[in-house]
C-alpha positions, 0 to 999 in steps of 0.5 A: 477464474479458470482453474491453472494446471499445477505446473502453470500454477508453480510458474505464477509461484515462481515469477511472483517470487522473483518480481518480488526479490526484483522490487525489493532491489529496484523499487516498482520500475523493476524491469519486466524483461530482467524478472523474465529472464531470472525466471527463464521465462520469456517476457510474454509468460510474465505479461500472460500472468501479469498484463500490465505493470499495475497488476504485477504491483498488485500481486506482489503487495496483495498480502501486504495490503490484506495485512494492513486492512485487516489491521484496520478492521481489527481496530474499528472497535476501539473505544478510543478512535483517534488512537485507533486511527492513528495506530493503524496510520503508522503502520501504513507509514511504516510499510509505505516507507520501509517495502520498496515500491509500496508507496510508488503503487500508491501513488501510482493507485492515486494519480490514476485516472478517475474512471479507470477501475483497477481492481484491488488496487493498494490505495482502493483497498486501503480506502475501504479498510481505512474508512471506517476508522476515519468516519469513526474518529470524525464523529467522535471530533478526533479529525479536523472536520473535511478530512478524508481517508483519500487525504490521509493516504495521499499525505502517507504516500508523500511521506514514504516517498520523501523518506525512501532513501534516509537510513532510517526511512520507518523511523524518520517516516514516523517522525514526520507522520507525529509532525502531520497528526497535530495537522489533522487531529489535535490532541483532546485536552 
């Protein structure tokens, strides 16, 4: 990647500060041509920064997600892997349901076409951090055989969406998450 002028490098700074404040207010359809003007920039510099509304998702939750896998790094060693994943879960639930526009990325990532690469997409990214931890919990029979990290994603994201408008969506998104776990990963006795 090329290395920006500083003044270029403020104008990135500044406009991802406004889709920010933009999607925190309206959610990840946010108008590209009401951040532009916020900015006083005109709609082709946001499209020269960000080429498509993917992209814009992507630099606004970047830390976010880097947040939550490093998170799931931190918890593959865990003795205890079905506390692990399931610590690591609700706080992707938590953020899904409580950062508005997170769980549309999501989604968004999900129903994406197969073979169309988006690079370090959210869901991608989460993929990747969360796999160790399911494949951990797998073997050690912590998951109902068959379960994949895509699947506990997939149902993460539905619950976000679902809880987006309750007063309490973190609590409420917690809630349902602990109704979905006895689905997918019965306590050992």
């Amino acid at each position: 990647m090329p290395v920006q002028r500083a003044d270029a490098r403020r104008n990135y700074a500044h406009l991802l500060a406004v889709a920010e404040e933009a999607i925190a207010a309206h959610g990840a359809d946010a108008s590209l041509e009401q951040i532009a003007r916020t900015a006083g920039v005109g709609s082709a510099t946001v499209r020269r920064h960000f080429p498509s509304r993917h992209a814009l998702l992507q630099a606004v939750f970047r830390e976010r997600v880097e947040t939550l896998c490093a998170h799931a790094r931190d918890l593959t060693g865990r003795a205890d892997t079905r506390a692990a994943l399931l610590e690591w879960l609700s706080a992707v639930t938590a953020d899904a349901a409580t950062i508005r526009g997170l769980a549309i990325a999501m989604a968004r990532d999900r129903a994406s076409e197969p073979d169309v690469t988006h690079d370090n997409c959210c869901s991608a990214q989460l993929t990747e951090a969360g796999a160790p931890l399911v494949r951990r919990a797998a073997s050690d029979g912590a998951l109902t055989p068959g379960v994949t990290i895509a699947d506990l994603l997939t149902l993460i994201t539905g619950i976000a969406l679902a809880t987006e408008q309750h007063p309490d969506p973190a609590a409420e998104a917690g809630r349902l998450l602990d109704l979905t776990v006895a689905g997918f990963s019965p306590p050992k006795e």
